[in-house]
DSSP file (Angstrom, degrees, kcal/mol; ACC not computed):
  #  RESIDUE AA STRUCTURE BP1 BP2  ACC     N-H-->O    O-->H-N    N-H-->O    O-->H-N    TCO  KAPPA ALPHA  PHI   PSI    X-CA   Y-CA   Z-CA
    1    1 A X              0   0    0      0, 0.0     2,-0.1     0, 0.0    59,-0.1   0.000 360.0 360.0 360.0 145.4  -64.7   14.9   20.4
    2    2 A X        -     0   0    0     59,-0.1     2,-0.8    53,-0.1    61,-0.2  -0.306 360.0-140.6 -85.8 169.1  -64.5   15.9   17.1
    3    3 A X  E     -a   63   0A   0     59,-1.9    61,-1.0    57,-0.2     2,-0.2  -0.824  23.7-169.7-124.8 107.6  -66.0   19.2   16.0
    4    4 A X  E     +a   64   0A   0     -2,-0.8     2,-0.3    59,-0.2    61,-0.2  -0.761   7.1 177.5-109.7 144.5  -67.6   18.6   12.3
    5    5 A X  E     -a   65   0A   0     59,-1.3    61,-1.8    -2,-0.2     2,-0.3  -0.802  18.9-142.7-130.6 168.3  -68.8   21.6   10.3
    6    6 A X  E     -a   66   0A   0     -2,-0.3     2,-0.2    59,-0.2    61,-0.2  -0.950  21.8-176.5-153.4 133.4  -70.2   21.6    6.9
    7    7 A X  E     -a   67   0A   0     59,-1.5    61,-2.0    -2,-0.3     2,-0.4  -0.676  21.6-138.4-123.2 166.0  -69.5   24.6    4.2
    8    8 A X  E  >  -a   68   0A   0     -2,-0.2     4,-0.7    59,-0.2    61,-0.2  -0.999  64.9 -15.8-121.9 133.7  -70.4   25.4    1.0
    9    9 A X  H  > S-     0   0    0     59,-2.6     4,-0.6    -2,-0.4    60,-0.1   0.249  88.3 -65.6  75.6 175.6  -67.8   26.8   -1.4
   10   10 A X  H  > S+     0   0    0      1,-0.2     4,-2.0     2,-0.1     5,-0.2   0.981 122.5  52.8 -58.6 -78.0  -64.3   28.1   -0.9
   11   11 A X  H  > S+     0   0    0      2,-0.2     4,-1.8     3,-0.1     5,-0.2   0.702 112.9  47.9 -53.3 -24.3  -64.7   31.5    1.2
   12   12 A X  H >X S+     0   0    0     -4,-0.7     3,-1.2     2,-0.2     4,-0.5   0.652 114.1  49.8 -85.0-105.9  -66.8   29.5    3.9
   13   13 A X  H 3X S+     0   0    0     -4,-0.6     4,-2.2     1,-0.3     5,-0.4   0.238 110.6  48.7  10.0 -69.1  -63.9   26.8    3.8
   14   14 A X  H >X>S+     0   0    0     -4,-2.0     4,-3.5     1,-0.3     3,-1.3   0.971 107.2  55.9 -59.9 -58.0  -61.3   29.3    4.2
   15   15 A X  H <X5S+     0   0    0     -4,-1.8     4,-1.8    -3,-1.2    -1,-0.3   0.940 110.3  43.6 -32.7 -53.1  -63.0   31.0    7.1
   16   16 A X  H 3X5S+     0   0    0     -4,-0.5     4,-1.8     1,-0.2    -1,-0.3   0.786 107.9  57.6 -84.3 -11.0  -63.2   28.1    9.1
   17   17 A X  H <<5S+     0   0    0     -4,-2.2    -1,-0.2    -3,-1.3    -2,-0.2   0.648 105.9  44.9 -42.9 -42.9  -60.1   27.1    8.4
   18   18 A X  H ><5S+     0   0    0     -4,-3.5     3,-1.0    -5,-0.4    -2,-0.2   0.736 107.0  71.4 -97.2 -31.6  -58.3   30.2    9.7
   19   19 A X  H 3<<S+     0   0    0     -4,-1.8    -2,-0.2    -5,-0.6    -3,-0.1   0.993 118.4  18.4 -16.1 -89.9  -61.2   29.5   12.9
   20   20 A X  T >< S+     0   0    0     -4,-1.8     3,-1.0    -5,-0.2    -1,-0.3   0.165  78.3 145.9 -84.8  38.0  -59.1   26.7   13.8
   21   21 A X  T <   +     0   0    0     -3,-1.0     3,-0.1     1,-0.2    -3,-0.1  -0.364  68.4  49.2 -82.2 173.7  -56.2   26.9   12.5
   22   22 A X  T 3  S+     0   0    0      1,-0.4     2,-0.2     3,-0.0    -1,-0.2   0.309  96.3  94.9  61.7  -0.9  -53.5   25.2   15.2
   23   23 A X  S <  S-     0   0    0     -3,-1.0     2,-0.5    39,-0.0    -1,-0.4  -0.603  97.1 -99.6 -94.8 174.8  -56.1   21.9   15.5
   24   24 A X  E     -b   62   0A   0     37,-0.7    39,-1.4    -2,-0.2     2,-0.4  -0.837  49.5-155.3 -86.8 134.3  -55.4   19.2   13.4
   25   25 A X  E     +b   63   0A   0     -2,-0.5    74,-2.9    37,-0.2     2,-0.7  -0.992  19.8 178.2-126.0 132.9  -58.0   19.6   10.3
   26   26 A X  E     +bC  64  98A   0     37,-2.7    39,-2.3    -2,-0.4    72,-0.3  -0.931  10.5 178.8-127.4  96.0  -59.1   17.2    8.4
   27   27 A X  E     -bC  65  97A   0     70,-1.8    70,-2.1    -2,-0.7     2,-0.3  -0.950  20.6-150.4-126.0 162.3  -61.8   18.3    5.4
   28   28 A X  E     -bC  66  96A   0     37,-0.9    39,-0.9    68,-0.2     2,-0.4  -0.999  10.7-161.8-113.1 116.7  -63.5   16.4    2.9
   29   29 A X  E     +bC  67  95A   0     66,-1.5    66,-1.5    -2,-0.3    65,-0.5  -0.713  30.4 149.0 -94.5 118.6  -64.2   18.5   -0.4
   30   30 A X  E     -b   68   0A   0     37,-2.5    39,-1.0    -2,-0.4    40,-0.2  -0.997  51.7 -56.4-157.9 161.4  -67.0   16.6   -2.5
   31   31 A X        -     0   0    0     -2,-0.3    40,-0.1    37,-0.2     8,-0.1   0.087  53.7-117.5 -28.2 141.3  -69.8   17.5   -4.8
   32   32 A X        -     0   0    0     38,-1.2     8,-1.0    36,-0.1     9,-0.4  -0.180  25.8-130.2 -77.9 173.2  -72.7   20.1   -3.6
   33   33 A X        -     0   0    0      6,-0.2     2,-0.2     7,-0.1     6,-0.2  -0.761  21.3-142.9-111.6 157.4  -76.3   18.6   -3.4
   34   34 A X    >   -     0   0    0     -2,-0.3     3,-3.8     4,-0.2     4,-0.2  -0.647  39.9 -53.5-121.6-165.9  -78.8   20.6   -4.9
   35   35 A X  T 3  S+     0   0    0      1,-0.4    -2,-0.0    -2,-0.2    -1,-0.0   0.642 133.4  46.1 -45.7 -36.1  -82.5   21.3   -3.9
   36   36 A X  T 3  S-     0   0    0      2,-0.1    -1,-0.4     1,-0.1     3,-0.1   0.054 122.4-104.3 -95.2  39.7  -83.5   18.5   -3.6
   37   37 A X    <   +     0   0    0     -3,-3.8     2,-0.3     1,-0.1    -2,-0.2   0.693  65.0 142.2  27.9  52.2  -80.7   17.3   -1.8
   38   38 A X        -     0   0    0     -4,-0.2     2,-0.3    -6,-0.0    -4,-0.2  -0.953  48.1-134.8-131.0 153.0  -78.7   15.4   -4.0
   39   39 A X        -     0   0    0     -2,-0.3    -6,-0.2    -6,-0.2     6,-0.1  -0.239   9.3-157.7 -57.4 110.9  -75.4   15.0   -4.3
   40   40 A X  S    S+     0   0    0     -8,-1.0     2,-0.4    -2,-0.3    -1,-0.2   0.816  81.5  74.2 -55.3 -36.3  -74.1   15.2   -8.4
   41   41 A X     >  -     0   0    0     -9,-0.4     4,-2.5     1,-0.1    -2,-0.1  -0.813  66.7-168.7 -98.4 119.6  -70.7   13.2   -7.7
   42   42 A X  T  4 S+     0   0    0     -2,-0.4     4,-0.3     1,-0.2    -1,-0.1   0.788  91.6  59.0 -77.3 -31.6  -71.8    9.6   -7.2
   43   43 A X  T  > S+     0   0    0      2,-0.2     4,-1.6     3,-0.1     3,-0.4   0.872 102.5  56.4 -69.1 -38.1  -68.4    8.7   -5.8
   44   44 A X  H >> S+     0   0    0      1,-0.2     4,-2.3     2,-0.2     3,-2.1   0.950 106.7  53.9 -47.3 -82.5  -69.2   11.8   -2.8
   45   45 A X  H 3< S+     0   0    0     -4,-2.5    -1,-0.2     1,-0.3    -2,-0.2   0.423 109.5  43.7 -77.3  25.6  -72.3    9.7   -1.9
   46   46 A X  H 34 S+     0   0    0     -3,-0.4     4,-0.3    -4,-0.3    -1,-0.3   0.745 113.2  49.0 -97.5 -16.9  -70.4    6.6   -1.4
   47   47 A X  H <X S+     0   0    0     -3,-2.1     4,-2.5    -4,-1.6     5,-0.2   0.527  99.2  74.0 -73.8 -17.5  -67.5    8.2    0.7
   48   48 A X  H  X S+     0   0    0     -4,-2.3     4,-2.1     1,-0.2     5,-0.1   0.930 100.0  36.0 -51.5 -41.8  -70.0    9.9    2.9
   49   49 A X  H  > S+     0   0    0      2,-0.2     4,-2.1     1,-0.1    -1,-0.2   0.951 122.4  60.2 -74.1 -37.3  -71.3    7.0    5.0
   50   50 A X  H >> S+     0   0    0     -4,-0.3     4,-1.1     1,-0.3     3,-0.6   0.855 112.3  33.3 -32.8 -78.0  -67.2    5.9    4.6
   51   51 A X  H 3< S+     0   0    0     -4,-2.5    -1,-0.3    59,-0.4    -2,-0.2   0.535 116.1  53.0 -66.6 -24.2  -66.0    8.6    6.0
   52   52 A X  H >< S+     0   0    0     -4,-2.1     3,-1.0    -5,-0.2     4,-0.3   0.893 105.0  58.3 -60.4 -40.3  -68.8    9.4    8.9
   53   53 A X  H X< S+     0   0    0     -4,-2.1     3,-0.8    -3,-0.6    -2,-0.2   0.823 109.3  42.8-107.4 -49.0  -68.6    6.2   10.1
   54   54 A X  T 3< S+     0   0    0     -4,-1.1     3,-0.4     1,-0.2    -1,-0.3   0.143  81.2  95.6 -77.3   5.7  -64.3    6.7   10.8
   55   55 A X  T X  S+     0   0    0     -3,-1.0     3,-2.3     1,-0.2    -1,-0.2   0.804  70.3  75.1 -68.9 -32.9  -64.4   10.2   12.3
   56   56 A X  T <  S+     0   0    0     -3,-0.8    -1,-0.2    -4,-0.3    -2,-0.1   0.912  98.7  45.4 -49.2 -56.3  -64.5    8.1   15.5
   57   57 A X  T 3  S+     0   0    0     -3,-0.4     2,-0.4     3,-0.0    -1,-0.2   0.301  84.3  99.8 -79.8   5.4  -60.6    7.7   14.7
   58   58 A X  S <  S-     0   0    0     -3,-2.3     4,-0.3     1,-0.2    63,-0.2  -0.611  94.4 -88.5 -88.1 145.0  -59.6   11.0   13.9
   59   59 A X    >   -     0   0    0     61,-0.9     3,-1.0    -2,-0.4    -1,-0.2   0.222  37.7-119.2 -40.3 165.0  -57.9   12.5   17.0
   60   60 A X  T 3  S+     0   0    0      1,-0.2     2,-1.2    -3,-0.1   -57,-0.2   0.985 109.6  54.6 -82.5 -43.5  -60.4   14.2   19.4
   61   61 A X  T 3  S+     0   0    0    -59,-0.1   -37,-0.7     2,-0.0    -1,-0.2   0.052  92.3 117.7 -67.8  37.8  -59.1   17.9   19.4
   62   62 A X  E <   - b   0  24A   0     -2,-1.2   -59,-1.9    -3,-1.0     2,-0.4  -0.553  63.2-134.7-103.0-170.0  -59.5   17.7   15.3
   63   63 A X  E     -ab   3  25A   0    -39,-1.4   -37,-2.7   -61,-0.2     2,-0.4  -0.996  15.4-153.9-142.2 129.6  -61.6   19.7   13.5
   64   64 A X  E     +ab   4  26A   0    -61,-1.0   -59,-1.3    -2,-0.4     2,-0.5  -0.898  20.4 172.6-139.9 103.3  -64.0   17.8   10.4
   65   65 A X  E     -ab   5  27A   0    -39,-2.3   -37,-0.9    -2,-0.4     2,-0.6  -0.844  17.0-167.8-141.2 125.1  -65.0   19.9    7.7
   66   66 A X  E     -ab   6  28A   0    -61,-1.8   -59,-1.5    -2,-0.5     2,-0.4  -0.857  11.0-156.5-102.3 142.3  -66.5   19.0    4.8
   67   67 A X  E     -ab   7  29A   0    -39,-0.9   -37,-2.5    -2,-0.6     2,-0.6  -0.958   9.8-142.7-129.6 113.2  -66.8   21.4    1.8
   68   68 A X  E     -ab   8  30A   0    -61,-2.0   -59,-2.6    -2,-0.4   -37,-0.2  -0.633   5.9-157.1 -74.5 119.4  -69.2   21.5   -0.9
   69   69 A X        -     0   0    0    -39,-1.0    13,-0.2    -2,-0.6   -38,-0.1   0.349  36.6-117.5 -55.6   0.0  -67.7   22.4   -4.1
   70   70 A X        -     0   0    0    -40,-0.2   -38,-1.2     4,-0.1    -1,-0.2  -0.230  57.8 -20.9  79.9-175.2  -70.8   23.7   -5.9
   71   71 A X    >>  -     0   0    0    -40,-0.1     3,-2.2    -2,-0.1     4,-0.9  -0.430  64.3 -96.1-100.6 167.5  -72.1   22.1   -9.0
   72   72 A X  H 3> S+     0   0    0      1,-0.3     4,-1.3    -2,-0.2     5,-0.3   0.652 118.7  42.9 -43.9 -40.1  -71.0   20.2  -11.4
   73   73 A X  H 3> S+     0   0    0      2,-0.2     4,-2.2     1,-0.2    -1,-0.3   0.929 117.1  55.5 -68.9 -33.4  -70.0   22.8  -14.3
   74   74 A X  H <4 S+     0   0    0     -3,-2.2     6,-0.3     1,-0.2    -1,-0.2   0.990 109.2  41.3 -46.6 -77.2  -68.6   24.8  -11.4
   75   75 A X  H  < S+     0   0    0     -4,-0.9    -1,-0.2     1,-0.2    -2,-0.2   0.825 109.1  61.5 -39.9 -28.6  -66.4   22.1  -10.3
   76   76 A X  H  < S+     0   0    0     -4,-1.3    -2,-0.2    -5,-0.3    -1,-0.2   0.993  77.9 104.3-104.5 -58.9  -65.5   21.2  -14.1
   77   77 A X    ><  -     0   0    0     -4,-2.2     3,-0.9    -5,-0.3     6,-0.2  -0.044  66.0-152.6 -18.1 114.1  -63.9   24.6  -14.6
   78   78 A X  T 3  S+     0   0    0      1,-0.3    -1,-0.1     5,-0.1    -2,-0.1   0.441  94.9  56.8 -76.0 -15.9  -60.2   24.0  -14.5
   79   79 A X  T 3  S+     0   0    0      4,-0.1    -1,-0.3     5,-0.0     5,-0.2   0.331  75.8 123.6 -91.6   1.2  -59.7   27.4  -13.2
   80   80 A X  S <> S-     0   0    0     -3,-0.9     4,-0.9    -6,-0.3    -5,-0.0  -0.210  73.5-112.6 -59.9-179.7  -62.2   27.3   -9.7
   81   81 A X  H  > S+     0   0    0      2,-0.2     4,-2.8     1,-0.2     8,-0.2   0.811 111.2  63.9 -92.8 -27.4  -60.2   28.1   -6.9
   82   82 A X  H  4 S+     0   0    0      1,-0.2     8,-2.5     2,-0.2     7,-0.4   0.923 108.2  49.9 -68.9 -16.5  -60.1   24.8   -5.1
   83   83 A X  H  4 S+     0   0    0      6,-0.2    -2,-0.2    -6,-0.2    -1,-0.2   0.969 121.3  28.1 -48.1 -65.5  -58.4   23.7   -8.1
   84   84 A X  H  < S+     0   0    0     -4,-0.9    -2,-0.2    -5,-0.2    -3,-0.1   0.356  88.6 110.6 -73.7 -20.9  -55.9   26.5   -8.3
   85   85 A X     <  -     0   0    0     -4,-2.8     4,-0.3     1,-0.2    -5,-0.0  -0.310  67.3-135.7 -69.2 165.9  -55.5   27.4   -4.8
   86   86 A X  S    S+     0   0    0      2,-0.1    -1,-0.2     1,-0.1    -4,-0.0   0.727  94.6  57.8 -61.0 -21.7  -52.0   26.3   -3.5
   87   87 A X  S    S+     0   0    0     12,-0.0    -1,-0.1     3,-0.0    -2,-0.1   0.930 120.5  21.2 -83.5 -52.1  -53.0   24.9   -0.4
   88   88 A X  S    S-     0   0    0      2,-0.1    -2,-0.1     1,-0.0    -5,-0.1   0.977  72.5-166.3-101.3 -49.2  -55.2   22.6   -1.6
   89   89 A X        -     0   0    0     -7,-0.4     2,-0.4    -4,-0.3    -6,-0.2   0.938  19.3-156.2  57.9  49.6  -54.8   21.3   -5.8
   90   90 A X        +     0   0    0     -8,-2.5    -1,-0.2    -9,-0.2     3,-0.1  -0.286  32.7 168.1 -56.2 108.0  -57.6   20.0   -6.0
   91   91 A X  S    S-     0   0    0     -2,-0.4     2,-0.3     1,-0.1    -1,-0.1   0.794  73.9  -8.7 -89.4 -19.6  -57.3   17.0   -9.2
   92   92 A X  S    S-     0   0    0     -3,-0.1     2,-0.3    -9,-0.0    -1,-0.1  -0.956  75.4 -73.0-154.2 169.0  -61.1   15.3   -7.9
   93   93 A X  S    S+     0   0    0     -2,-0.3     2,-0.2     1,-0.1   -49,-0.2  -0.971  93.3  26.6-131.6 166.0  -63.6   15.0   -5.9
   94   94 A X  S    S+     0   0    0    -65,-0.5    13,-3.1    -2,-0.3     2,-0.3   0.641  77.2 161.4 -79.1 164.4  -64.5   13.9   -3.1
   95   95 A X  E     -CD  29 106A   0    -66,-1.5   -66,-1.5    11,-0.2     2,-0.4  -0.882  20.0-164.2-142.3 117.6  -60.8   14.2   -1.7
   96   96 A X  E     +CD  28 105A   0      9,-1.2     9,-2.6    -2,-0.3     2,-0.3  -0.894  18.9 150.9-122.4 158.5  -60.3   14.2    1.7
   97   97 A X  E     -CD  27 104A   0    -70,-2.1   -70,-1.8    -2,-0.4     2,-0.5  -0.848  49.3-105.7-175.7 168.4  -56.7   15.4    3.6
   98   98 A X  E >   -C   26   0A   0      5,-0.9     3,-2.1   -72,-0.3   -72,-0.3  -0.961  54.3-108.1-135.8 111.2  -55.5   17.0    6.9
   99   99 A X  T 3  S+     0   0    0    -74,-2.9     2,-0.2    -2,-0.5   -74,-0.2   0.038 103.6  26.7 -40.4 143.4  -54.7   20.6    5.9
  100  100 A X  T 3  S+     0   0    0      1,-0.2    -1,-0.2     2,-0.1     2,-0.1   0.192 106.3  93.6  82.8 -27.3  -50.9   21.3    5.8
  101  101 A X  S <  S-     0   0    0     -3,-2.1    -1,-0.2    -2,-0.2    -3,-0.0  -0.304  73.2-129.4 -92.8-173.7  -49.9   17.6    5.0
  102  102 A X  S    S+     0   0    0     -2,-0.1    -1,-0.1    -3,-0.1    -2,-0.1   0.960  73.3 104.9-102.5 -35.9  -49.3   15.8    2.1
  103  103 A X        +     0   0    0     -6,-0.1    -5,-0.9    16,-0.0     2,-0.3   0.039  42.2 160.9 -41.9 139.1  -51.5   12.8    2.7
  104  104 A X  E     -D   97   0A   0     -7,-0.1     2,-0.2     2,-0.0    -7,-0.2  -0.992  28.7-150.2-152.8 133.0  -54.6   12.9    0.6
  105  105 A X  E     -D   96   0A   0     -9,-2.6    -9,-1.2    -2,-0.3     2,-0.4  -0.881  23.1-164.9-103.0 155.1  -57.3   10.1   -0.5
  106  106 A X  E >   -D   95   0A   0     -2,-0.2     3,-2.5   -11,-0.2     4,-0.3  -0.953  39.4 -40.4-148.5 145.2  -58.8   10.9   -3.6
  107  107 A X  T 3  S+     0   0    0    -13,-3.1     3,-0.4    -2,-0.4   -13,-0.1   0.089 128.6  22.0  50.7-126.7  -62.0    9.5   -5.3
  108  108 A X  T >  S+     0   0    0      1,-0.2     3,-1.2     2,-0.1    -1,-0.3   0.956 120.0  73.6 -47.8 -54.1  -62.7    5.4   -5.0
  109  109 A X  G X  S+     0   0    0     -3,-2.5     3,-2.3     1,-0.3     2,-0.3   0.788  87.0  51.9 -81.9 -36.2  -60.3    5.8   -1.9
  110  110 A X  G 3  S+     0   0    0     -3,-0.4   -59,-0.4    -4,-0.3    -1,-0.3   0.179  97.0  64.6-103.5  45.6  -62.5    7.5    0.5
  111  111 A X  G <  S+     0   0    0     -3,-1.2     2,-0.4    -2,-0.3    -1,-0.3  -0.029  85.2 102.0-108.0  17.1  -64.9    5.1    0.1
  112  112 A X    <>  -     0   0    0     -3,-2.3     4,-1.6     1,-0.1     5,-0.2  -0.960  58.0-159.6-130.5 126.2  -62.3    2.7    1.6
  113  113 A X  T  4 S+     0   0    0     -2,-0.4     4,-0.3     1,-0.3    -1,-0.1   0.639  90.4  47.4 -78.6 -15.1  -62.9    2.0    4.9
  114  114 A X  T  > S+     0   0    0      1,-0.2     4,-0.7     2,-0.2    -1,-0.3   0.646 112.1  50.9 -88.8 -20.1  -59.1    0.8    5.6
  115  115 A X  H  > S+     0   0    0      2,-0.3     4,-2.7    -6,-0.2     3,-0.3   0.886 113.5  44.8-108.4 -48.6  -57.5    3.9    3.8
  116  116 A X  H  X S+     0   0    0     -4,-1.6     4,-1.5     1,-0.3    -2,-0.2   0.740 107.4  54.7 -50.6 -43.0  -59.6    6.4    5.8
  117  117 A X  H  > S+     0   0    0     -4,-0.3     4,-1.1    -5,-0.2    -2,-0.3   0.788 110.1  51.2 -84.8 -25.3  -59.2    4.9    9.2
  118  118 A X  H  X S+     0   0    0     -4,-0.7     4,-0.6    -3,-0.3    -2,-0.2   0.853 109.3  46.2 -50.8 -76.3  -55.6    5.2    8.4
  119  119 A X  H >< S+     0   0    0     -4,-2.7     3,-1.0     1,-0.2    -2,-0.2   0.993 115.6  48.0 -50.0 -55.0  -55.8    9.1    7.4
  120  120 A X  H 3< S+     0   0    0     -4,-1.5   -61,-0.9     1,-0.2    -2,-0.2   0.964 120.5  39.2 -58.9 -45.0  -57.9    9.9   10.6
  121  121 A X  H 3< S+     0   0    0     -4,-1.1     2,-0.3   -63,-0.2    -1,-0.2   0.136  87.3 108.8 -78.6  13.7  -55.5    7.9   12.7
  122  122 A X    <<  -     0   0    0     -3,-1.0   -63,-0.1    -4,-0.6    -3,-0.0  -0.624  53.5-152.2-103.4 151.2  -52.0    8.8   11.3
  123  123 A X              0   0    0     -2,-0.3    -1,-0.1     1,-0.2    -4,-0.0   0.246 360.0 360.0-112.2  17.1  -49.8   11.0   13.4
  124  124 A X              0   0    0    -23,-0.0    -1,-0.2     0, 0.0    -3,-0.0   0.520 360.0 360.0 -66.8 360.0  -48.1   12.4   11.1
């Protein structure tokens, strides 16, 4: 079964990342919610159900993390680190990708149920 965690920001990301590292990892990076628990990036709350709904097809030993990026002005900073880090080069959100490969959906795409089920299932 897959083992889904949910972070806020970059240093909780990294931590759990380095947790599992040797699984297959899969995270989806998309806008933070604020108090009242919503979400800023309207394109996040349409990949969410997308992408819950196709964790069934992601291997079972993988590891599901989704990562809030903070809020919008944060995100809009061309310097944040999920932008800048190396691993990840982050151009939008949501984007979701399986750490260490180069497949990546990015916006409208992971709100597509064919393109998702694809990334969760791919053996590459």
């Amino acid at each position: 079964m897959v083992v889904q965690v949910h972070v806020e920001g970059f240093a909780q990301f990294e931590t759990k990342a380095k947790e599992h590292k040797g699984k297959t990892i899969i995270a989806l990076f998309s806008g933070s919610v604020d108090a009242e628990g919503k979400n800023w990036c309207p394109d996040c709350v349409a990949a969410d159900p997308v992408v819950s709904r196709n964790l069934s097809n992601a291997p079972e030993d993988a590891v599901f993390i989704h990562c809030g990026v903070g809020d919008r002005d944060y995100w809009k900073d061309k310097q944040n680190v999920f932008r800048t880090n190396p691993q990840l080069k982050l151009k939008c959100v949501p984007t979701l990708m399986k750490l260490g490969k180069p497949n990546r959906l990015e916006e409208g795409q992971c709100a597509n149920d064919d393109l998702v089920k694809m990334l969760f299932s791919d053996e590459d």
